[in-house]
Backbone as a ProteinNet text record, in pm:
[ID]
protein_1_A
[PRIMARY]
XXXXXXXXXXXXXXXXXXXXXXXXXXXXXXXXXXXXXXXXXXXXXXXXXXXXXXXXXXXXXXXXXXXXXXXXXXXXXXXXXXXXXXXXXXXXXXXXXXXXXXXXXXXXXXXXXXXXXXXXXXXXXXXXXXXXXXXXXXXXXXXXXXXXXXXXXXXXXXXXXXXXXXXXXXXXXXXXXXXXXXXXXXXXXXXX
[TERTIARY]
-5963.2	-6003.3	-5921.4	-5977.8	-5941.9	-5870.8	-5731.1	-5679.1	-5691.5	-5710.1	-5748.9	-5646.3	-5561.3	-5403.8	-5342.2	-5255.3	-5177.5	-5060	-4943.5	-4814.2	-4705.7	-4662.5	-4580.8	-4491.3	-4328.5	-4203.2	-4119.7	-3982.6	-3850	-3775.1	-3649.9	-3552.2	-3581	-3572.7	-3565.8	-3499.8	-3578.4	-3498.3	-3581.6	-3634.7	-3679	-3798.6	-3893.6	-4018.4	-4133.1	-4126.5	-4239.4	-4349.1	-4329.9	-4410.6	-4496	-4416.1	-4458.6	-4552.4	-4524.7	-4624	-4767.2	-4729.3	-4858.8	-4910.9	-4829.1	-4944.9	-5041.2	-4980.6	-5045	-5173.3	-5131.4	-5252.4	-5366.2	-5335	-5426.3	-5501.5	-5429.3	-5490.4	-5572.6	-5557.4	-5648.9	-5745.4	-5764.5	-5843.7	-5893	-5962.6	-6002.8	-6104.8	-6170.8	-6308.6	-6277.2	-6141.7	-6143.7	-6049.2	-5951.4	-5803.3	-5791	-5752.9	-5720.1	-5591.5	-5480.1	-5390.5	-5331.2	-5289.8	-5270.9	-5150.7	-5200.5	-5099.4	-5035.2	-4899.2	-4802.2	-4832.3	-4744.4	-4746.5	-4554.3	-4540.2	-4381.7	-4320.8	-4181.1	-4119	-4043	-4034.1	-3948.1	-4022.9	-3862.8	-3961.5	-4050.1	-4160.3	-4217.8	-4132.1	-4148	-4096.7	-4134.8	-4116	-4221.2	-4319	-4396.6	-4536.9	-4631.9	-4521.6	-4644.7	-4737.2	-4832	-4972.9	-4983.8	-4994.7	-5041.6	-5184.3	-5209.2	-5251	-5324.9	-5229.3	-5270.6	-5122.1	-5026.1	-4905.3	-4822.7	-4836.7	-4809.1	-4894.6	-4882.7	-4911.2	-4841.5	-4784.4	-4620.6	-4644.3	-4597.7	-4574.1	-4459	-4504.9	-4312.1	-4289.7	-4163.1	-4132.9	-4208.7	-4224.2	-4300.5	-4418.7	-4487.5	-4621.9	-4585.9	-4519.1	-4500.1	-4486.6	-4408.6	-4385.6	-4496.7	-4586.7	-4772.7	-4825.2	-4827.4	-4857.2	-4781.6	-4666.9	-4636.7	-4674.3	-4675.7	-4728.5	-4876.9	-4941.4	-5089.1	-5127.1	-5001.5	-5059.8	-5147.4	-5138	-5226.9	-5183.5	-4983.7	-4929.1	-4960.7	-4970.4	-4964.2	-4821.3	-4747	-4596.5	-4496	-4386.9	-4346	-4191.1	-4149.8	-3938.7	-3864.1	-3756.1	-3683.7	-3563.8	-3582.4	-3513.5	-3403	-3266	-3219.6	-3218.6	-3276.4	-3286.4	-3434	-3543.1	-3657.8	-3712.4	-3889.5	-3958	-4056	-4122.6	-4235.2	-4331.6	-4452.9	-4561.9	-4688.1	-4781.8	-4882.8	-5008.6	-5042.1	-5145.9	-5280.1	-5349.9	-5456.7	-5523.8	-5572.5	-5704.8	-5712.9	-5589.6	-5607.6	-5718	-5663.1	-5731.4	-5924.2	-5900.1	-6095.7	-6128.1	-6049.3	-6069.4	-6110.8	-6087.9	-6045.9	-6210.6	-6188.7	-6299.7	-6448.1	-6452	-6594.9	-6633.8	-6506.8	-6526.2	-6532.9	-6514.1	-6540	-6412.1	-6289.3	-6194.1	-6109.2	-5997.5	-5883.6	-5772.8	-5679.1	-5561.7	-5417.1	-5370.4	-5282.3	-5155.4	-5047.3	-4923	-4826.5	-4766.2	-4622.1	-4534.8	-4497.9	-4379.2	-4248.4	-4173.9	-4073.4	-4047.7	-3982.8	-4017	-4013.7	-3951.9	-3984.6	-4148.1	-4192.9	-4303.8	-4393	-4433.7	-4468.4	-4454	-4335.2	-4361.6	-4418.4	-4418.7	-4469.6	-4632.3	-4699	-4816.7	-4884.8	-4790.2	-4807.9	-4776.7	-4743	-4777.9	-4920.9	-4924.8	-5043.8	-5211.3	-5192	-5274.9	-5242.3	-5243.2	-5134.4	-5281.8	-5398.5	-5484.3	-5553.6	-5556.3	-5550.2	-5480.3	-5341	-5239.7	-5211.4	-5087	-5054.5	-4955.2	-4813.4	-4702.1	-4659.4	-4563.2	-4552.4	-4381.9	-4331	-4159.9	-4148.1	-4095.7	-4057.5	-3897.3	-3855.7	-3680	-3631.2	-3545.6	-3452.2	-3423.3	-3366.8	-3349.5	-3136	-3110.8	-2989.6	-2933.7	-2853	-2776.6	-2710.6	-2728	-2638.5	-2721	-2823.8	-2950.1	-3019.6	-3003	-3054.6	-2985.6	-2873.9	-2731.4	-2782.7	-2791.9	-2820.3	-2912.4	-3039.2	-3198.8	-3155.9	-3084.4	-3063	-2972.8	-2875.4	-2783.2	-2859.4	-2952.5	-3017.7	-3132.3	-3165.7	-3285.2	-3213.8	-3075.7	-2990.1	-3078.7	-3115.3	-3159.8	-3088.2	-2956.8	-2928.3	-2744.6	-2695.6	-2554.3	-2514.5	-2309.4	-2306.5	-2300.8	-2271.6	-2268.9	-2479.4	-2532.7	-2685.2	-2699.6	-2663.7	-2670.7	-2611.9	-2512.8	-2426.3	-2531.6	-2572	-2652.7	-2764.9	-2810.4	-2929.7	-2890.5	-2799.6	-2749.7	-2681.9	-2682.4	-2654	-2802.8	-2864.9	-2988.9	-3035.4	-3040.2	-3111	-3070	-2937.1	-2887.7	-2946.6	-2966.4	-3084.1	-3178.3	-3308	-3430	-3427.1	-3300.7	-3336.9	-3316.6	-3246.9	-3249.3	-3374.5	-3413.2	-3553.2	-3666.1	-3668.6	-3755.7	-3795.4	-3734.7	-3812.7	-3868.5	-3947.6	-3985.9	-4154.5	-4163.7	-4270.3	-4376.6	-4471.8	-4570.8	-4498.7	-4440.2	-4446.8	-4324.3	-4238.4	-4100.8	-4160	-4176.2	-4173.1	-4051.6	-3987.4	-3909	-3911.4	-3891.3	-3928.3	-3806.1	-3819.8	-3737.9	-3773.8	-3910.3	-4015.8	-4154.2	-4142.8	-4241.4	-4396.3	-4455.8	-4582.2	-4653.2	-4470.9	-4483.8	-4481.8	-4430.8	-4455.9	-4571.8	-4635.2	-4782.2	-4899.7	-4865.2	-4980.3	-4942.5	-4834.6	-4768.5	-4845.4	-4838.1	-4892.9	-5029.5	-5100.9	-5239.6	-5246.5	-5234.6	-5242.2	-5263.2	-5149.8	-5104.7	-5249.6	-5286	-5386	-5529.9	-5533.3	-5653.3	-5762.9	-5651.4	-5762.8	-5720.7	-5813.9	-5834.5	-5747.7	-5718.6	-5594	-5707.2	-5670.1	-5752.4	-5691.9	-5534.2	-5486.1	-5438.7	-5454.8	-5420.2	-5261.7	-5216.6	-5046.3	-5007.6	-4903.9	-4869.8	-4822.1	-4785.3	-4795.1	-4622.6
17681.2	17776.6	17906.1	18015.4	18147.7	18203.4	18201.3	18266.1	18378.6	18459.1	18609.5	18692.3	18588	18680.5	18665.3	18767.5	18717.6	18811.3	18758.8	18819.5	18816.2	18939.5	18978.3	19002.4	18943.1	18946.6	18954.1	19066	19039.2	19140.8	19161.8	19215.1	19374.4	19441.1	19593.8	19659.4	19686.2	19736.1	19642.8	19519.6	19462.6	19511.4	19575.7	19603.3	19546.2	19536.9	19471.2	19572.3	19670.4	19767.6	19836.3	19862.2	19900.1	19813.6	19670.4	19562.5	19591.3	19573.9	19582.4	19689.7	19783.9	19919.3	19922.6	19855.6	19804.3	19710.2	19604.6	19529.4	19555.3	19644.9	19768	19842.6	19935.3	20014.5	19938.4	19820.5	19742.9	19654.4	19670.9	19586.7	19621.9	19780.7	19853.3	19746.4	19674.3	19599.3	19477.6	19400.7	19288.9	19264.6	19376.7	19361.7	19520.8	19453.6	19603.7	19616.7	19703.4	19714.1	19673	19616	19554.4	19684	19773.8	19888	19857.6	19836.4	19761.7	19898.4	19866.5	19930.4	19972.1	20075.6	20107.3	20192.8	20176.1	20285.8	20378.7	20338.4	20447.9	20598.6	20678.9	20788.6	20816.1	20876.8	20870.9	20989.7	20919.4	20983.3	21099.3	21164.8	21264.1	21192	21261.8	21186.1	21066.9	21037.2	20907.4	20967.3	20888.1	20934.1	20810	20831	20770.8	20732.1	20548.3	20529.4	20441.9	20523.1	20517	20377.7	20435.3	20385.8	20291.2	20373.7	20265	20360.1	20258.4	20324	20385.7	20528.4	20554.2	20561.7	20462.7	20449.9	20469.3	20482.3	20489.5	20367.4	20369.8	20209.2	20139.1	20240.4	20223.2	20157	20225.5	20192.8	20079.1	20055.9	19917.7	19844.4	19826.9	19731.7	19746.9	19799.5	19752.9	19673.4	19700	19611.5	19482.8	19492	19278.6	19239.9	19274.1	19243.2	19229.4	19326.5	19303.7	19205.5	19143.7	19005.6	19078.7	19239.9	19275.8	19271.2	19251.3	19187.9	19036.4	19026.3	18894.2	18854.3	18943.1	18915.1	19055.8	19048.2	19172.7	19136.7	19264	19202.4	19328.6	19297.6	19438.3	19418.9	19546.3	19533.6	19693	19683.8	19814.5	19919.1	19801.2	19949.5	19978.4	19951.4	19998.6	19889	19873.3	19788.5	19762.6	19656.7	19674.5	19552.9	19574.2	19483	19414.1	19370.3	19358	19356.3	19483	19446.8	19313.9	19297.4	19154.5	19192.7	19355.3	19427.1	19458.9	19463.8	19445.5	19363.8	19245.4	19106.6	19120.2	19169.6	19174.6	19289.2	19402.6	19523.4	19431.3	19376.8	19346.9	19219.1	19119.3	19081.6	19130.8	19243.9	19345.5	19418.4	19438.8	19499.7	19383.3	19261	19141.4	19143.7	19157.8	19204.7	19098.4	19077.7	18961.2	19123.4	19008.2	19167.8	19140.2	19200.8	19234.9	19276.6	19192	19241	19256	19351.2	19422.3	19405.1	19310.7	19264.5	19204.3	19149.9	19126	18961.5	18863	18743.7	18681.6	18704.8	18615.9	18679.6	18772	18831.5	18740.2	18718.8	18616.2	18511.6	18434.8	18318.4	18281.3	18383.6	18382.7	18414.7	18475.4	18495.7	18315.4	18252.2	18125.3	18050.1	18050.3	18004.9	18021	18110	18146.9	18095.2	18148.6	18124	18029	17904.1	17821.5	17764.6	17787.4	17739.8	17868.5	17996.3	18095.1	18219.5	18175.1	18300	18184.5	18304.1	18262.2	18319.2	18271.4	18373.9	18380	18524.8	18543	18623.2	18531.2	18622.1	18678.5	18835.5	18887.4	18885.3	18846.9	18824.7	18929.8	18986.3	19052.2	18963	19000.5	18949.9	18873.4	18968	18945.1	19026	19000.3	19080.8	19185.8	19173.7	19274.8	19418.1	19355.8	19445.3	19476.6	19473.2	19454.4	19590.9	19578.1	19693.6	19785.1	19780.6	19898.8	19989.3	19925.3	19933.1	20051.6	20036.5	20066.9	20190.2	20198.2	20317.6	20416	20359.9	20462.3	20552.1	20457.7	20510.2	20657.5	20714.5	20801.2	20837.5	20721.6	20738.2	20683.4	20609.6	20589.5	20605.9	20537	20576.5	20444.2	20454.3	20316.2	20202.3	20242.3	20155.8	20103.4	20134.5	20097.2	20036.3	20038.4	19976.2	19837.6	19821.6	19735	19641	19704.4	19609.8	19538.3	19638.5	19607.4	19472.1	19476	19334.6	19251.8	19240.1	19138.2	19064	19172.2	19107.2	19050.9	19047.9	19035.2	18920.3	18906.3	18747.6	18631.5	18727.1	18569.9	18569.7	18672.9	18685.8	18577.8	18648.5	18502.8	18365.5	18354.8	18197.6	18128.2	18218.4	18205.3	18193.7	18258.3	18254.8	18086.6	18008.8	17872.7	17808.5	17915.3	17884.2	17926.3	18036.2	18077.5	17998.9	18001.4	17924.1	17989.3	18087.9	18089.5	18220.7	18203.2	18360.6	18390	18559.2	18607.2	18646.8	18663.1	18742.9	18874.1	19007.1	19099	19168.4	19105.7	19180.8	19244.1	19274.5	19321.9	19375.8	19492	19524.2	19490.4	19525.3	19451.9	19349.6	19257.1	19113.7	19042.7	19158.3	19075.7	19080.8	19202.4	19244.4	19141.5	19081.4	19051.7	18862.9	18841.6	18721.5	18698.1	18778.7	18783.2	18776.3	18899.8	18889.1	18760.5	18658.4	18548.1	18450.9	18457.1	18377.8	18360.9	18496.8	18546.3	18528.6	18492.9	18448.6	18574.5	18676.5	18833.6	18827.4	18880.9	18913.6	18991.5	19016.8	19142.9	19238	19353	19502.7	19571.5	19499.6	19568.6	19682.3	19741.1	19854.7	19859.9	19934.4	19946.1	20001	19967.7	20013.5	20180	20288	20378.1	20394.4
15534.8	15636.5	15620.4	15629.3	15633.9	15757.2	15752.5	15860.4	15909.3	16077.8	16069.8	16084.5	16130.9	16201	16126	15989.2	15910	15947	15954.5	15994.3	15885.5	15866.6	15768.9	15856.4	15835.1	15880.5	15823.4	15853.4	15743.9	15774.1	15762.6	15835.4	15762.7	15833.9	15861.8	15687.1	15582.2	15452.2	15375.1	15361.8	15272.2	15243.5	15298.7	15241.6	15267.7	15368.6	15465.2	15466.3	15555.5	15588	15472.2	15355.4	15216.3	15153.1	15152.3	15115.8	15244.6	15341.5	15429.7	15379	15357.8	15374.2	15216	15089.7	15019.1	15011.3	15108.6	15095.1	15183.5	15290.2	15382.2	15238.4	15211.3	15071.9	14991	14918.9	14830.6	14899.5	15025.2	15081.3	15190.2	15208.5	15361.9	15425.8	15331.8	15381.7	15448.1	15430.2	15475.4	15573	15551.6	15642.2	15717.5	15818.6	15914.9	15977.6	16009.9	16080.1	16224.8	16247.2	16421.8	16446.4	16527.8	16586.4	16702.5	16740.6	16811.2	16888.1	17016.4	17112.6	17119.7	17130.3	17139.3	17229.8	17270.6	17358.1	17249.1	17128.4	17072.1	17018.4	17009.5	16954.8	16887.8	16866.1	16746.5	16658.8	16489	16384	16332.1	16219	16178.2	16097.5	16106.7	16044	16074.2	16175.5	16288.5	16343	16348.3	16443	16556.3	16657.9	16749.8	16758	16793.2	16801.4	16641.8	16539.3	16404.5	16360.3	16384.2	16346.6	16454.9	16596.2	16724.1	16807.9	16929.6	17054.9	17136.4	17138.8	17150.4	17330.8	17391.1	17541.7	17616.6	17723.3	17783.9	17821.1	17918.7	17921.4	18058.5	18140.4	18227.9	18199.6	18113.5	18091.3	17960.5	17938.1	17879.8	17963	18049.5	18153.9	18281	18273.8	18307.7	18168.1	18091.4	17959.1	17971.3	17978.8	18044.5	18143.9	18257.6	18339.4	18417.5	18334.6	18339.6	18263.9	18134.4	18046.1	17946.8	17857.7	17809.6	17683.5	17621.4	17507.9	17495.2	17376.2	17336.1	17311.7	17220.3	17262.4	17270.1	17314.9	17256.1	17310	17211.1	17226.7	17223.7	17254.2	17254.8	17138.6	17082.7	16948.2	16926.8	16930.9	16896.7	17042.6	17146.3	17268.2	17336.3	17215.7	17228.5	17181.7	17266.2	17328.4	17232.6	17173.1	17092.5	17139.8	17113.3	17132.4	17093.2	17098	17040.9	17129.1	17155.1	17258.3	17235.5	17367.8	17306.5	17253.2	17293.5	17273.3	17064.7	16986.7	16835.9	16838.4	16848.3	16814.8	16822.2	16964.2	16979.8	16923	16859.1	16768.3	16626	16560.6	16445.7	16437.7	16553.9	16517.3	16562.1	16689.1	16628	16497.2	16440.8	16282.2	16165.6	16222.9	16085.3	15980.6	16048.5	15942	15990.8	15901	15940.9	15968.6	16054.5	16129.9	16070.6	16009.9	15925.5	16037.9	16085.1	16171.1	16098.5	16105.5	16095.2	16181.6	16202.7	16342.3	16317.9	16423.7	16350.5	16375.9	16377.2	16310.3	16476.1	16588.4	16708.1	16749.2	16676.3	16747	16698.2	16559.5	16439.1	16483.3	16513	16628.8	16742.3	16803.2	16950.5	16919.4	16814.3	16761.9	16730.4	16621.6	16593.8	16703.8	16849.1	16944.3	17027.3	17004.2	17115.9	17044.8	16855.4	16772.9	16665.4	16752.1	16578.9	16457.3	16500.5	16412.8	16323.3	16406.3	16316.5	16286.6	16285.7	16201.3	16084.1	15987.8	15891.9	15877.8	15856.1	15908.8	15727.3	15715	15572.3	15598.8	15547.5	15554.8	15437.7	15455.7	15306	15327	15240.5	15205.7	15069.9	15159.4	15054.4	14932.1	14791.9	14704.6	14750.2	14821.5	14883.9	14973.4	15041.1	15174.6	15120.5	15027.1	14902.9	14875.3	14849.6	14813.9	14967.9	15020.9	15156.7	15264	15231.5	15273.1	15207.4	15043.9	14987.7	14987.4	15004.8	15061.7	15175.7	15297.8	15416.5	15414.8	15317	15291	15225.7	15135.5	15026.5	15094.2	15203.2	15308.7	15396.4	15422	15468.8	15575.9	15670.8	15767.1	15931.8	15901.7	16003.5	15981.7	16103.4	16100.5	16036.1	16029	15939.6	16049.9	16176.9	16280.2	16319.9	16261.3	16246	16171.5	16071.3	15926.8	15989	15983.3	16070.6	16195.3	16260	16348.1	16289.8	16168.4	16117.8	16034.2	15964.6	15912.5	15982.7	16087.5	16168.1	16229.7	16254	16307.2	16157.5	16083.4	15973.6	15941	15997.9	15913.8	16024.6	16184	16232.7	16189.8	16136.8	16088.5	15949.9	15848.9	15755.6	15833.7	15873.3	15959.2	16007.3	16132.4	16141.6	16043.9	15946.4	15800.5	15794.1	15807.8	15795.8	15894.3	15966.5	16053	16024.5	15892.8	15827.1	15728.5	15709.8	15634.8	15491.2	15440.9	15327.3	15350.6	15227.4	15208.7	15050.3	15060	14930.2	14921.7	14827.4	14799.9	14743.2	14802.4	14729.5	14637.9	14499.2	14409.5	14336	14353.9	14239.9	14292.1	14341.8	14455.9	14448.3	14309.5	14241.8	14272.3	14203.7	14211.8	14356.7	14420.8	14588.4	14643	14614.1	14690.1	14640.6	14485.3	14426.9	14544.3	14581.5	14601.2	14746.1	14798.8	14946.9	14943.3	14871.2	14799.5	14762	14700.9	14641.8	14771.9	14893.1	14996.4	15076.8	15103.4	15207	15125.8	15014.5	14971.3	14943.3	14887.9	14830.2	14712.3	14656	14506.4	14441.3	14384.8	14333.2	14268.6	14342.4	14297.9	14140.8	14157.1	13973.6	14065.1	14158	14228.8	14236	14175.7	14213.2	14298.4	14382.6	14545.2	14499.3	14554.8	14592	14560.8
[MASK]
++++++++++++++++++++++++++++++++++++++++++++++++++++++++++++++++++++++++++++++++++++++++++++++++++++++++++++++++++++++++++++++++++++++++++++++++++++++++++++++++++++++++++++++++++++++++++++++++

């Protein structure tokens, strides 16, 4: 059986987001984006509505309480979610929904849907490579970096809690790995 909810998880630097946005690219017809709902800023070059749903916290907290997330957690300060309404997006268009979340969200997904998700952990090659990933990105402070590998060392923990860990040491070789997992064809398309 063909799962519709497939969830990609893995600590903040490994390449999660880069793989999704790959197998989005080689596959517009079958897979579609699940756009989380968020309190944080938006970045440059986010689009709303495209990338998250950039909310305040207020109006996040009508989103739990109206019961309109399926799950959502607070991470770093700021709030993230999954509204229900993806889900019935994804199956009026005939597409399986592709999440970008982070690994209790992925759980709490495989609670609600344990007969159709498919959870997918991407793992750093090491904590080593993982730090470096995060410094080279000269996007945060070293006291961030720092949190970010702490959280990261429960996310691998949690990881066996996933139907399947790629490891991404080989960006190609991960996309085609997941492609493989999720039961699509490989386009030969090289990620970006």
């Amino acid at each position: 059986m063909t799962k519709s909810l497939i969830v990609l998880s893995a600590p903040s630097g490994a390449g999660k987001t880069t793989i999704a946005h790959a197998i989005l690219d080689r596959h517009p017809a079958e897979v579609m984006f699940s756009v989380s709902a968020t309190t944080r800023t938006q970045r440059p070059g986010e689009r709303d509505a495209i990338d998250y749903y950039f909310v305040t916290r207020d109006k996040f907290n009508e989103l739990i309480e109206s019961g309109a997330l399926i799950e959502h957690e607070e991470i770093f300060g700021n709030f993230y979610g999954t509204p229900s309404s993806e889900i019935a997006r994804a199956q009026q268009m005939g597409k399986r929904l592709l999440f970008d979340i982070d690994v209790k969200g992925g759980i709490s997904i495989r609670k609600k849907y344990p007969k159709e998700s498919l959870l997918i952990f991407i793992a750093p090659p090491s904590m080593e490579i993982l730090e470096a990933r995060l410094r080279a990105r000269k996007t945060e402070t070293g006291e961030t970096i720092q949190r970010r590998l702490q959280r990261a060392a429960m996310e691998m923990d949690m990881a066996k809690e996933y139907d399947h860990i790629v490891v991404n040491d080989d960006l190609e070789r991960a996309i085609l790995e997941v492609e493989r997992i999720i039961g699509l064809e490989s386009t030969g398309t090289p990620a970006p």
